[in-house]
N, C-alpha and C positions, 0 to 999 in steps of 0.2 A: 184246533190248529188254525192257526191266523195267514196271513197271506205270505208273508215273510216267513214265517216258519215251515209252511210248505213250498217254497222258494228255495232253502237252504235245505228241504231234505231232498229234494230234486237234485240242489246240485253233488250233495253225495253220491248221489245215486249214479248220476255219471261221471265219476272220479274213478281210474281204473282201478280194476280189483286188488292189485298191491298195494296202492293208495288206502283202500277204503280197509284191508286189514292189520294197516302197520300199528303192530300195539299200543296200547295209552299205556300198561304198566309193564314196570321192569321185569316182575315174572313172566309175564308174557311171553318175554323176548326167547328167540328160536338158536339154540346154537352158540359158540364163545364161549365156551364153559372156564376155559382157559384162564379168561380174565375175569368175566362175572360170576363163575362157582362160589359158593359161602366161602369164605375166609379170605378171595384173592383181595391183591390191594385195590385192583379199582372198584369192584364192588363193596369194600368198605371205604374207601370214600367218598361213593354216594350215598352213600348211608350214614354217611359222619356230617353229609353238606361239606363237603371240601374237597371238591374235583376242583384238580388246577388242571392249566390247560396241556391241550393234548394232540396229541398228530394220529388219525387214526386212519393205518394206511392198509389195506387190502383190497383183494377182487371185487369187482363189481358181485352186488346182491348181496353183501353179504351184511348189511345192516347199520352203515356207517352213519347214516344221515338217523333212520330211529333210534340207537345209542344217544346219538347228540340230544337227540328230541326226547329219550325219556328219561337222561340226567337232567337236563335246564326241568321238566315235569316234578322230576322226583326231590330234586334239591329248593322249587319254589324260584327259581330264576328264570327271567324273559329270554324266551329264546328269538333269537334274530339268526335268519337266513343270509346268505350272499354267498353268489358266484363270480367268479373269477371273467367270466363271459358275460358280466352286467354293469358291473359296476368299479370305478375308479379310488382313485386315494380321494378327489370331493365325497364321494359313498363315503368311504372308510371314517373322514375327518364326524363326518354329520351323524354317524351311528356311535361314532366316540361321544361325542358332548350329549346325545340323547342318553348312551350308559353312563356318563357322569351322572346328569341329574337326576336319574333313576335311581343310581346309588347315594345319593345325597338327601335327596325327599324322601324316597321310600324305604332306603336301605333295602336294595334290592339287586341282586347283583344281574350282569347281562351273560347269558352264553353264545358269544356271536359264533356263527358256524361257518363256516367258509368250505364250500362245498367244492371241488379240484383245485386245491390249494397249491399245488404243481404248475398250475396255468397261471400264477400270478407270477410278475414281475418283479425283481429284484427292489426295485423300489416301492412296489406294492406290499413285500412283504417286511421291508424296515417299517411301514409307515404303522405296524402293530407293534413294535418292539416296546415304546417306552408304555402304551398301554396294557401291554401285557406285565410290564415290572411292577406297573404301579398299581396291578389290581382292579383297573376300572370298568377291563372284559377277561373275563374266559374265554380264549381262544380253543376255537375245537375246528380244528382243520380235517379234511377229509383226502385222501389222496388212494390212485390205485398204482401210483409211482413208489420206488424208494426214495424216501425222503433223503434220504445220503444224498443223492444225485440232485433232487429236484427244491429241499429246501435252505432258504439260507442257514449257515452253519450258525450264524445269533439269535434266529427266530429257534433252531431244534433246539438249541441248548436250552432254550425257557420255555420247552414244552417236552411232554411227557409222550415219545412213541408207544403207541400200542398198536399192536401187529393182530388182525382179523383173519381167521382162516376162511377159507371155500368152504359149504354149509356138505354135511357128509348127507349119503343120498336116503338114507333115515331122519335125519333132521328136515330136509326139504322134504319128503313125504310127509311127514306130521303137517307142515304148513300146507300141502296140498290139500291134507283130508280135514283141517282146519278150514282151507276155500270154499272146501263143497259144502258143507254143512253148515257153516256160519250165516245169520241171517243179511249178514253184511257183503257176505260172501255172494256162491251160489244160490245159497238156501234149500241146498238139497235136489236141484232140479238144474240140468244134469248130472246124474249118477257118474263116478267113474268106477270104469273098468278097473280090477287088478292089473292087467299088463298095462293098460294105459295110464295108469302112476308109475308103475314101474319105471316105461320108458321117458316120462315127464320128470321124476325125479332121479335117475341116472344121467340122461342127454343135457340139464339141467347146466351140469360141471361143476354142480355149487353153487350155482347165482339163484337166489328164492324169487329175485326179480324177473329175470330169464323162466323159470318156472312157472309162475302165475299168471305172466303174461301171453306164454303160452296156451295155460288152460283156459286163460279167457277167451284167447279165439276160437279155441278147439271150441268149448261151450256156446260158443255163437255162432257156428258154423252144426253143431249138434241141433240145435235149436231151429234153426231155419229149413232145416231138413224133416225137422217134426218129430225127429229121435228122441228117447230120454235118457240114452249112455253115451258114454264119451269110449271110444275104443280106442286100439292100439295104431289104426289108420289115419285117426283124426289127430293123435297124439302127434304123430308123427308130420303128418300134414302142417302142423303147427310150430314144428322145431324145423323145418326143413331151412329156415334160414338160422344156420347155424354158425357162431360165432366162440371162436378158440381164444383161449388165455394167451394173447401173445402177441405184446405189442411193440411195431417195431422201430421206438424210440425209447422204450423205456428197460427195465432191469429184464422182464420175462424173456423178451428178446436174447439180451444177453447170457441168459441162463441158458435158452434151448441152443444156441449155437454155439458154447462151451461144452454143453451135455455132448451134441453131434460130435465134435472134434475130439474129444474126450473117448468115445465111443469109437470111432476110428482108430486112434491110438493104442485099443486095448483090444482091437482085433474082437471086437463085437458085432457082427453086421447087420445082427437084429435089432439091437440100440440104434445103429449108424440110420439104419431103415428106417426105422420109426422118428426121429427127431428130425430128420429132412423130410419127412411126409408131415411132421405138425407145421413145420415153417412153409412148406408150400401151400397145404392146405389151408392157411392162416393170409394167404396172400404175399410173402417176402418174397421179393424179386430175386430170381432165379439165377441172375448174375450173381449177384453177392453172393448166393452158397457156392456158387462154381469157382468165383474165386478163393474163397478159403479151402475149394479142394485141392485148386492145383497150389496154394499155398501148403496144406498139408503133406501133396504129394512130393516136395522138394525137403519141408520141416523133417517129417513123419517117417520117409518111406527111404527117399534118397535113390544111392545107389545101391541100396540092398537088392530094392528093381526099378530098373529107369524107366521100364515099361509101365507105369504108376503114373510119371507126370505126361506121359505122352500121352494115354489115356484123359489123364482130369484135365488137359489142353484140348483132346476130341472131343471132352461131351460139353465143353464150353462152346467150339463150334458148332457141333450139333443141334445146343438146344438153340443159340442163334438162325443156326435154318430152319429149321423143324418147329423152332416155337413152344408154346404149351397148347394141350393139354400134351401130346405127345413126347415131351421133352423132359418130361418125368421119367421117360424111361432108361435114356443113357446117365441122367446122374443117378438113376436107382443105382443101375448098371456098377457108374465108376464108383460110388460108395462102395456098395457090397466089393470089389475088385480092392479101394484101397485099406476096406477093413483086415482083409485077408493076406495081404502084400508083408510080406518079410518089414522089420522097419528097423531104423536106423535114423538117429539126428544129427550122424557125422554133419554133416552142410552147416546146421547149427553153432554147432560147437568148435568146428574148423573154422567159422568165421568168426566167431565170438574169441576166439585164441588169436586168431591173425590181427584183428578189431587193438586185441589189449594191447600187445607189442606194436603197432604206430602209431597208438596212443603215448605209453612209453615210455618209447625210444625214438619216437619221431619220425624222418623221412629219411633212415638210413642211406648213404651212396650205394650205386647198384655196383656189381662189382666189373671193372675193367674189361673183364673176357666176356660178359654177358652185353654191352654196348654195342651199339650199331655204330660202325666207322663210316659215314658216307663223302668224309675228304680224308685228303691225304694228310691234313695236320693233326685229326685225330688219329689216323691211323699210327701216326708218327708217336702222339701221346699214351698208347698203347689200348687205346678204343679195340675191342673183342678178339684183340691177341690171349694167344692161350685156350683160345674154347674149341672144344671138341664137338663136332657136329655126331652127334649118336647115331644116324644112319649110315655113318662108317663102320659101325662097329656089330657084331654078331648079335643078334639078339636086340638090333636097333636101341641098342641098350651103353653110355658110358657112366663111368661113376666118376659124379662131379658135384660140386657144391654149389648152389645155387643163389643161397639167401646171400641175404647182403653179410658181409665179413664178422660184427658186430651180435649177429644170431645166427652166427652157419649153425648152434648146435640145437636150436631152441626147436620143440615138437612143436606142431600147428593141428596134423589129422590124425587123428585116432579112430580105425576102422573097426566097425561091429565085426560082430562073428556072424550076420545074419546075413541069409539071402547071397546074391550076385559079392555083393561085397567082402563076406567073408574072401572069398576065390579071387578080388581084387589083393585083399592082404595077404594073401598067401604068394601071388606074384610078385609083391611089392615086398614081401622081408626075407626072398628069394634072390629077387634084384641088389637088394641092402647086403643079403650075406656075401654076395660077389664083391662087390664093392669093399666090404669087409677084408677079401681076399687079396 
């Protein structure tokens, strides 16, 4: 071994352990069966030499970047790297004319990868379109966004999404007892415990990245202690900075606080529970779920109990005094409260009714007797002649028409049968039958 050559096994050597086991071949690879099982289409077309390009968007860990690397491997194509946090459209220009003349001298084709291809800019991401038509890279984007949202709608059209799942906690277990044993790896020294794969490949979430990088501290901290097993303490020592699928700019966001309000709505308070403890636990500012409660509590709840919004209005103040960590306890509180609350989306649909008729029919005249007279020339024009003050009348109640003359007849609210509200309908087509009379 020459100088250089023990130079570069050194530098392996401190390359970190997810690094140093990401596969050179395609069977190798851990997980995705989905897309790469015998017969799917993308694994016959690595196998045909005809991967076109691709958007490949999933959770972290889960193999986006070693895909890219062992298509460009297995197809005989230059793989070039780039991030979005490196480099410009001069990068992009200058990595074109090197894949032109690649393809031209060697007939050789490029697979540029483009590693948070979400972070690129609208202009950054035109500046691959006519290259990608023309053939002269294989675009392999990697994103842990929806590309719906985050790429341009001319770049998706001329690439092929492929959707990566979270590694199941069997799949990241084989890649853990791959760690320990491989010489690349641990090389067998330190041992792992049963529970401490267990908890390494569960707490994990799916990320093989998140996994390894764990047991390589664990392993380093086993070692310095002069142990030769890795147990369920050290395991756990090593996840303790723990990191939730949920980010809050992008789709997962969106999904867990659709789930939360959803779960509200269906009178679930064990759902409602659980989805406000991933968004807080996950860091999501505690205003924001508190407004979409007391949004809920007027959408949701209504007046079936009014007692609902006056709640998710207390624990907005609440957690403002109190703060966190403690302040988790009144939106537990009003969650589980407006899981359980009678609902009703009268408020909704009453306005969404009144909304369509001033759309229309415009700004209707108010009617005469409903006017405020405060001179004597309107009095004269017959400004709120005819109106009957209701607290003349028994039951603080008169029967009179209110809407403008052009929809005295048209409905607006339609009351549930739930909760407070039912008992509001029941007064109200009580009111209506006298009126009737």
């Amino acid at each position: 071994m020459d100088l250089f050559e023990h130079a570069a096994e050194s530098d392996t050597a401190s390359r970190p352990l997810a690094e140093r086991l990401r596969p050179r071949r395609l069977e190798d690879f851990v997980g995705q069966e989905h897309v790469l099982g015998p017969g799917r289409a993308l694994r016959q077309a690595i196998e045909a030499d005809q991967v076109p390009s691709l958007i490949l968007w999933g959770p972290p860990g889960t193999g986006k970047t070693t895909l890219a690397r062992l298509m460009a491997g297995r197809t005989g194509a230059t793989f070039v790297p780039f991030s979005a946090l490196q480099g410009g459209v001069k990068e992009i220009r200058e990595i074109v004319t090197a894949a032109r003349d690649r393809k031209r001298m060697n007939r050789r084709r490029t697979i540029l990868f483009v590693d948070e291809i979400h972070r690129f800019s609208r202009a950054q991401q035109d500046a691959f379109l006519p290259h990608v038509e023309d053939g002269t890279i294989v675009l392999v984007g990697a994103t842990t966004e929806n590309p719906s949202f985050e790429v341009n709608a001319a770049l998706l059209s001329r690439c092929r999404v492929v959707t990566l799942r979270a590694l199941t906690e069997e799949e990241v277990g084989a890649l853990l007892d791959r760690a320990v044993t491989a010489p690349e790896g641990l090389g067998g020294t330190p041992t792992l415990a049963p529970e401490a794969r267990e908890a390494l490949a569960r707490y994990a979430y799916g990320d093989a990245r998140r996994a390894l990088n764990a047991l390589e501290v664990a392993a380093a901290a086993v070692r310095l202690a002069g142990r030769a097993e890795i147990d369920r303490a050290d395991a756990e020592e090593a996840l303790q900075q723990k990191t939730l699928l949920y980010d809050q700019a992008g789709e997962e966001h969106y999904n867990i606080v659709s789930a939360f309000i959803k779960s509200l709505r269906g009178s679930d308070p064990d759902a409602a529970v659980y989805y406000l403890t991933r968004m807080l636990e996950a860091g999501e500012e505690p205003r924001f779920v508190l407004r979409r409660m007391v949004i809920f509590a007027s959408e949701d709840v209504g007046n079936a109990d009014p007692l609902a919004l006056q709640l998710a209005v207390a624990a907005l103040q609440a957690v403002e005094l109190v703060g966190l960590p403690e302040g988790v306890l009144p939106m537990t509180q009003a969650a589980v409260y407006l899981a359980l609350a009678p609902k009703s989306n009268t408020a909704l649909t009453a306005y969404a009714a009144a909304r369509r008729l001033v759309q229309e029919h415009g700004p209707q005249p108010v009617p005469l007797k409903l006017r405020n007279a405060p001179t004597g020339m309107m009095e004269a024009m017959g400004y709120g002649g005819g109106y009957r003050y209701p607290h003349d009348f028994a039951g603080h109640y008169v029967a009179e028409k209110y809407l403008p003359d052009a929809l005295r007849d048209e409905k607006i609210v339609t009351l549930s049968e739930s909760g407070l509200e039912k008992a509001l309908g029941e007064r109200w087509r009580a009111a209506v039958g006298k009126k009737k009379e």
